[in-house]
C-alpha positions in Angstrom: 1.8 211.4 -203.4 -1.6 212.1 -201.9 -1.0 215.8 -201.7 0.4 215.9 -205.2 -2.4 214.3 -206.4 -5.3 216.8 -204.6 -2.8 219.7 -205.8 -3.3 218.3 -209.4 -7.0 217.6 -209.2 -8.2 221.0 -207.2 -5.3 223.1 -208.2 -5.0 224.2 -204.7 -9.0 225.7 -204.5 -10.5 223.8 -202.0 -13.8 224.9 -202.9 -13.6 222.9 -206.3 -12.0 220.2 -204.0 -15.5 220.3 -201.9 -17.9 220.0 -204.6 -16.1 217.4 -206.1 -16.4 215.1 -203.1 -20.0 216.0 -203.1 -20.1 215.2 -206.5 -18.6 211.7 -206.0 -20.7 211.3 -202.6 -23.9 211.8 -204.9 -23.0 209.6 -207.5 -22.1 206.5 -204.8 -25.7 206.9 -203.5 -27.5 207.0 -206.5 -26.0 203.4 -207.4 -25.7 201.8 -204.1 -29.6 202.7 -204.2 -29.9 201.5 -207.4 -28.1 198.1 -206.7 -30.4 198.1 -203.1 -34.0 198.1 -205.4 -32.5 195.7 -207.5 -31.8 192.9 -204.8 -34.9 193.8 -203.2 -36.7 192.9 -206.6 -34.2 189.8 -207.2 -35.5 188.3 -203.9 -39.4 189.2 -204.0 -39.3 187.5 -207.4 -36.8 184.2 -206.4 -39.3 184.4 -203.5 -42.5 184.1 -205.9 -40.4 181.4 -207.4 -39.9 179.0 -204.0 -43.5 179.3 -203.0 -45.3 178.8 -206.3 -42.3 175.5 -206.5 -43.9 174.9 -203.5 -47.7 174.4 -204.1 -49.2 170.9 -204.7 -49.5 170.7 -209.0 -53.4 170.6 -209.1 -53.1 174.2 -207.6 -50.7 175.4 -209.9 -52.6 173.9 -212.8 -55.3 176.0 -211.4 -53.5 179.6 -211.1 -52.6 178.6 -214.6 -56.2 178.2 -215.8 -57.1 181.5 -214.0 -53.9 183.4 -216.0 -55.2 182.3 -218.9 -58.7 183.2 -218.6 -57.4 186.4 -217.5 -55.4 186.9 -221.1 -58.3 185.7 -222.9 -60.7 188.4 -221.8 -57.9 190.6 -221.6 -57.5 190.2 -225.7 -60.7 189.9 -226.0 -61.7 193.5 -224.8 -58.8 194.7 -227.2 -59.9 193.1 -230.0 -63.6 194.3 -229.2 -62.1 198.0 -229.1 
């Protein structure tokens, strides 16, 4: 069945046979990278999650404070523009 199969898909030219696998092989590592940079950025950002969960509230109040300055001058230069 196997055989059948290879004879129907390559017609018997292994050369087309050979850049089809290579084809394939290409493909698989394209999105197994793609899924790899993916995780990576699902745990950096679950990390920044835990260790800002983590912080006392006065300190998160404060990197709050700071973000919002941070907009404010940030809209404020575009508006100025």
């Amino acid at each position: 069945m196997i055989e059948a199969f290879g004879n129907f898909v390559v017609g018997g030219n292994y050369i087309i046979g050979v850049v089809i696998s290579l084809v394939l092989i290409a493909i698989q590592y394209v999105v197994i990278n793609h899924g790899a940079g993916r995780i990576s950025e699902v745990t950096a950002h679950s990390a920044h999650i835990a260790a800002a969960l983590a912080m006392p509230r006065q300190e998160v109040e404060l990197l709050v404070r700071v973000h919002q300055m941070g907009a404010d001058r940030a809209a404020g230069a575009a508006g100025a523009g």
